[in-house]
N, C-alpha and C positions, 0 to 999 in steps of 0.2 A: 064844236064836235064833242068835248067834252061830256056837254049834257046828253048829246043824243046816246054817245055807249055807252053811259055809266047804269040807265034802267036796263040795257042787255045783259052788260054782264050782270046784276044782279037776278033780272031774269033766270040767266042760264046757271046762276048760284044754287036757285032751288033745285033743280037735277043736278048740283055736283057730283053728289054719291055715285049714281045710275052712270054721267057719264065718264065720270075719273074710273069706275069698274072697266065701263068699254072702253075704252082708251088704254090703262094697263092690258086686258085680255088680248088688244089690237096689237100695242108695244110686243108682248112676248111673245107674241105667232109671228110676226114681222122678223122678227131680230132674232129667232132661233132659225128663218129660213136665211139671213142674212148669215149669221151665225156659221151655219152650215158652208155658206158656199166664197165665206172666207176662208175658210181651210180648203174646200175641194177644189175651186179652180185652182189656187196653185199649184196642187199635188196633184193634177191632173195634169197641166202644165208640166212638171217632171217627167210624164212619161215621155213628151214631145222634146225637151231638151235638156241640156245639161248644165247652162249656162246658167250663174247667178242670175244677172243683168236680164237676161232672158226672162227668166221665172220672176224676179220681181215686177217684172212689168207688168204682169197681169195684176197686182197690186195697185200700181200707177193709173193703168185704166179706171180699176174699179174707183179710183178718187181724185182725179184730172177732170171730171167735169164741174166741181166746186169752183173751178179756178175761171171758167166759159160761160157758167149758165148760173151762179148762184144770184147773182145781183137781178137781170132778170128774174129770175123765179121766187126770188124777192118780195118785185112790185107783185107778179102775178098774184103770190098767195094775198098781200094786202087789196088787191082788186076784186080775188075771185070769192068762190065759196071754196071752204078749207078744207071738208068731209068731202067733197067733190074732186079734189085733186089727189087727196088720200087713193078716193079709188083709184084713179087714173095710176098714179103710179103702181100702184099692185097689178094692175091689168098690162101695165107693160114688161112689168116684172114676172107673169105666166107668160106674157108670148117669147120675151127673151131667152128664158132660162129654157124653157119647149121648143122653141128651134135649132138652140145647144142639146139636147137630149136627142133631138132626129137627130143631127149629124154625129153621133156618137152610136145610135143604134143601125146607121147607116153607115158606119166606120168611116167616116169623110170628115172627123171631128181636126182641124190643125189649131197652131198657137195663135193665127192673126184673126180664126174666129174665135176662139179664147176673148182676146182682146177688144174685138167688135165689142160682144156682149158685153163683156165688162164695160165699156164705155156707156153704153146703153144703162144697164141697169145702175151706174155711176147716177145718171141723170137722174132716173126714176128715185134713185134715194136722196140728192137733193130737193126733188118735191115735196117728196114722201116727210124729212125729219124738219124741213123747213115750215111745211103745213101744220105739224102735230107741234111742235112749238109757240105757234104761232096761236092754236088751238086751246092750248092750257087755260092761259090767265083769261080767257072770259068764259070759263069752264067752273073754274075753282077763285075763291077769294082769295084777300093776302097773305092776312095770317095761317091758313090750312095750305097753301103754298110750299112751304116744305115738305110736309108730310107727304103730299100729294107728288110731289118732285122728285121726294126717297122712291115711292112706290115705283113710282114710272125709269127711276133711273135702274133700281133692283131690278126688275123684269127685263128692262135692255142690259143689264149687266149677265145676269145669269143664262140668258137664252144666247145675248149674242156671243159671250167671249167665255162661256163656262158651258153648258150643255150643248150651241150650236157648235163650236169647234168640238168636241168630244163626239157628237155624234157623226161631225164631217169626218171624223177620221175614221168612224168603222165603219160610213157608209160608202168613204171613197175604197175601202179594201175590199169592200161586196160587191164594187163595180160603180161605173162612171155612170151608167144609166141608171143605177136604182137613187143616187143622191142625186140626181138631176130630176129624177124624173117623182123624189119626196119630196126638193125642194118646190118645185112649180105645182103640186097638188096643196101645200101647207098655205101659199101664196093665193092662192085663190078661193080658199073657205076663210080665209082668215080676212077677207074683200068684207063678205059677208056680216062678221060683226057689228062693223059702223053702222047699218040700219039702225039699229038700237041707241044710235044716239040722239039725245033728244034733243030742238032747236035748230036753229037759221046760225051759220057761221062765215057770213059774210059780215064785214065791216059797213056799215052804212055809207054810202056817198051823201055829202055835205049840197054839190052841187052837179048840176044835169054833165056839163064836160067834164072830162076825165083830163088829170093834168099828162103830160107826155110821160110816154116809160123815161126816157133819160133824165127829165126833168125831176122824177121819183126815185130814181137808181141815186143823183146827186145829194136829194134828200136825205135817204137815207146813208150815205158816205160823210156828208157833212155832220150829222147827228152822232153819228160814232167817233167819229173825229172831234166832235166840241167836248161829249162827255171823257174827264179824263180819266177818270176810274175803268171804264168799261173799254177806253180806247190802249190800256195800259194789259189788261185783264186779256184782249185781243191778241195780242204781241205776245204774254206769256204763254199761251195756248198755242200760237204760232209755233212759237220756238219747241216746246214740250212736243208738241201731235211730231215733227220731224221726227222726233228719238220714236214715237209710234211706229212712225212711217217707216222708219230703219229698221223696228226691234219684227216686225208682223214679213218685211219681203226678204230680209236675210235668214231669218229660222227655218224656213222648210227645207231647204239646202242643208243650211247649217246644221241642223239638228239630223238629218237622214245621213249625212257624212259626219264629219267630224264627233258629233255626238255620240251617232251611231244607233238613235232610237228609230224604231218602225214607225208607221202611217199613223197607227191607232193611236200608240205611245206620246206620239208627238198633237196628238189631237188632247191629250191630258195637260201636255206641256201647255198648250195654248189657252187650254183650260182654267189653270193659275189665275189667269188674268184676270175672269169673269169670278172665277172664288173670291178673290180680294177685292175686284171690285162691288160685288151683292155685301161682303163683308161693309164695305165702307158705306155703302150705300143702308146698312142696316144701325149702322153706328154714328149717322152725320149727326141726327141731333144729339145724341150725347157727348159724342167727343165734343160738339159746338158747345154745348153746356158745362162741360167742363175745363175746356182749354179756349175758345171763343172762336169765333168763324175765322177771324183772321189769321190765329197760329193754324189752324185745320188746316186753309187752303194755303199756308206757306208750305205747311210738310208736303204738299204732295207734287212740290217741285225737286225735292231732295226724295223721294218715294219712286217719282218716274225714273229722276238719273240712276237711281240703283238696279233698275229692270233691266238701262243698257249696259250699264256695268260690270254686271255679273258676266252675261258670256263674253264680254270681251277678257277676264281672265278666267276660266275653266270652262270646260265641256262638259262637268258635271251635271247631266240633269238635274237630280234634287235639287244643287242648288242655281242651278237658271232658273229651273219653277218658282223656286224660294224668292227672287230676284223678281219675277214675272206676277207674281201673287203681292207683292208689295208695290209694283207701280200699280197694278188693278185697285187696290185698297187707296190709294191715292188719288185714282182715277174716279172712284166713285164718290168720296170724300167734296172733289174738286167741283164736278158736273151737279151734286145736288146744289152745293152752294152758289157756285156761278149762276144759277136759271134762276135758285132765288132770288138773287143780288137784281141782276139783268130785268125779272118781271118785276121788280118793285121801282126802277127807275126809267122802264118802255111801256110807253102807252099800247094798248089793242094795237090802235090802225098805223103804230109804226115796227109793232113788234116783229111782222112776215119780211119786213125789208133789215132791221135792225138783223135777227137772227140770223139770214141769208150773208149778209154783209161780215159778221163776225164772222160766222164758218167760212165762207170764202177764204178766208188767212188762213181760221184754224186747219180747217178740214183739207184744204191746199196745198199746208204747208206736208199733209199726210203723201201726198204723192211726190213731192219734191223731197221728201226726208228719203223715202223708198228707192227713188230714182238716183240720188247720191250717194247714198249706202251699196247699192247696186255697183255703180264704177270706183266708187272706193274697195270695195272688196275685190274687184278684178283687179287693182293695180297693187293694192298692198294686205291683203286678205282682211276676212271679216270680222278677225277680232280687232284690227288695229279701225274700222270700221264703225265698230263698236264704239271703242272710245273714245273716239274723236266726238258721235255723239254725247258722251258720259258727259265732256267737259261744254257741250253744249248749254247743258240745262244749270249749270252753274252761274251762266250770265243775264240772268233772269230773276236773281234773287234781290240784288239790290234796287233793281225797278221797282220790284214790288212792293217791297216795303216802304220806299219813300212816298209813293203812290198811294195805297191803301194802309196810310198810319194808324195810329189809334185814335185820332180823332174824328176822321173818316171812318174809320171802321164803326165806333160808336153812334155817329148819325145814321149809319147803315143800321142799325137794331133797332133805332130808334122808327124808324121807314118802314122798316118789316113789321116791328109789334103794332103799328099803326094799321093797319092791314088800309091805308088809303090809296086810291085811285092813281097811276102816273095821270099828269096832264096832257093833252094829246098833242102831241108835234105838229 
């Protein structure tokens, strides 16, 4: 199988430019509409209940189908075509958010169609960042791989967690129909770009039958499992996304009481995240060049725990921002270097199951961080919530390092400035 992808991707080498352009312009209409309606369903959720546990739920939906459908959609994106599923999820993604915007101009809008949707468009973004992953490395070579990685992590950093929260916040104060009804219009021209991509993004089949989904699902669990770097790499991301999962369903509460900031204010708060992480994501290669990839992606273990940190002792905005702007920077730091590492040791036709497989944990671990922090904070409030997260991401440090030592790490630079091919699984 080898021979047969390696003339593709070089193929699709010669449009890398053309289509690394579409694929950032796709990334940050995407992730500003995502963006957006990370902030507004919960705070619209507020108007319907009071309840922490309540309100983070809607959180939990939007990233409880990770944990159902990612291994499936796995195989799919390795069997299907990948700019094909792209669409699909966008198109589910206007019809979901459009049947939330009628029942909202219908005044029939409650919390458990909240939730529906959420669940819904949960799915659709498993397709959707499973596909565009999966899409990269036979898009762009190895060595241009980073740079390509910053760009695309920048655009989802700045749309989704720095301009779409900012805008969710003045768009959920203009009214629940008008963000609903910008977010499902952004969603649907932004369908449109991918035409412009050039190329066939299916995976070749070797031979005429197709082996069994579960037989493929296994595949790819056993592969993640044999490599230890990537399966170690898995776990810490696990562990980290929960303090996510905690720091994104406890703030909109938290932050409208106890803080005491308004809708919009608190759409800046959220904002932090997305500043630090464009920051990081603008600075991976140098801080790599000056401190090496391995200290980079150590600091952004001790970077996240300071985001939960902070409000678990003050209510100080500035400095929760301060706190939230420094796990973002870490976050960006982390996610360029992971995909590098990741696309230089997963081949093409195992990457859609590989990627799927990982986030399953990470992205997983985001609605079970949400959903704990939720009853934690009703039974002992949310800053004592908080820190219980804090000392979370503390047990993550010495994994990592015995895992990816420096002699590991060094073959790793070596593999990347190699810009050669993985072997295919």
């Amino acid at each position: 199988m080898t021979e047969t992808l390696e003339p593709r991707v070089r193929a699709a080498a010669d449009h890398s430019g053309r289509n690394t352009t579409v694929l950032v312009a796709f990334t940050a209409a995407t992730n500003l509409a995502d963006g957006v309606l990370k902030v507004a369903l919960p705070l619209i959720a507020t108007t319907l209940t009071s309840s922490p546990a309540l309100v983070s739920g809607v959180l939990t939906t939007l990233m409880l189908p990770w944990l159902f459908t990612a291994l499936h959609v796995g195989v799919l994106v390795d069997r299907g075509d990948r700019r094909k599923l792209l669409w699909l999820a966008n198109f589910v993604r206007v019809a979901v958010v459009g049947g939330l915007l009628a029942a909202v101009l219908s005044d029939v809008l409650t919390l458990p169609m909240i939730y529906a949707g959420g669940v819904i468009l949960g799915v659709a973004e498993v397709i959707a960042l499973t596909a565009a992953a999966a899409l990269l490395p036979s898009v762009v070579s190895g060595p241009k791989r980073e740079r390509a990685n910053s760009w695309l992590t920048g655009a989802e950093t700045v749309c989704n967690e720095f301009i779409g929260p900012f805008l969710g916040g003045l768009l959920v104060a203009a009214g629940a129909g008008i963000v609903l009804g910008t977010t499902a219009l952004t969603y649907a021209i932004t369908a449109a770009t991918l035409v412009f991509l050039i190329g066939r993004f299916r995976v070749p089949q070797t031979t005429a039958a197709k082996p069994a989904v579960h037989a493929q699902i296994a595949e790819g669990l056993r592969y993640l499992w044999d490599q230890r770097v990537l399966r170690v790499m898995t776990v810490l991301v696990t562990a980290l996304n929960s303090l996510w999962g905690a720091w994104l369903a406890l703030m909109p509460l938290y932050a409208t009481t106890a803080m005491g900031v308004d809708k919009a204010v608190y759409g800046l708060l959220v904002g932090a995240l997305g500043a630090g992480g464009t920051l990081g994501a603008l600075l991976v290669a140098t801080c790599n060049r000056l401190f090496g990839r391995r200290q980079v992606m150590l600091g952004n273990i001790f970077l996240t725990g300071t985001m939960v940190a902070t409000p678990a002792f003050s209510t100080n905005a500035w400095v929760v921002a301060a706190g939230a702007f420094l796990g973002g920077l870490g976050s960006g730091l982390w996610v360029v270097n992971s995909r590098t590492v990741s696309q230089t040791l997963v081949s093409t036709a195992m990457m859609g199951r590989y990627s799927a497989t990982a986030r399953l944990f990470g992205w997983g671990a985001v609605p079970l961080g949400a959903f704990l922090s939720g009853l934690l904070a009703e039974w002992a409030g949310t800053q004592v919530a908080f820190a219980v997260f804090t000392v979370i991401a503390l047990t993550v440090v010495v994994p990592f390092l015995r895992v990816y030592s420096r002699p590991v790490a060094a073959d790793m630079e070596r593999r990347i400035a190699s810009g050669v091919e993985p072997a295919a699984q």
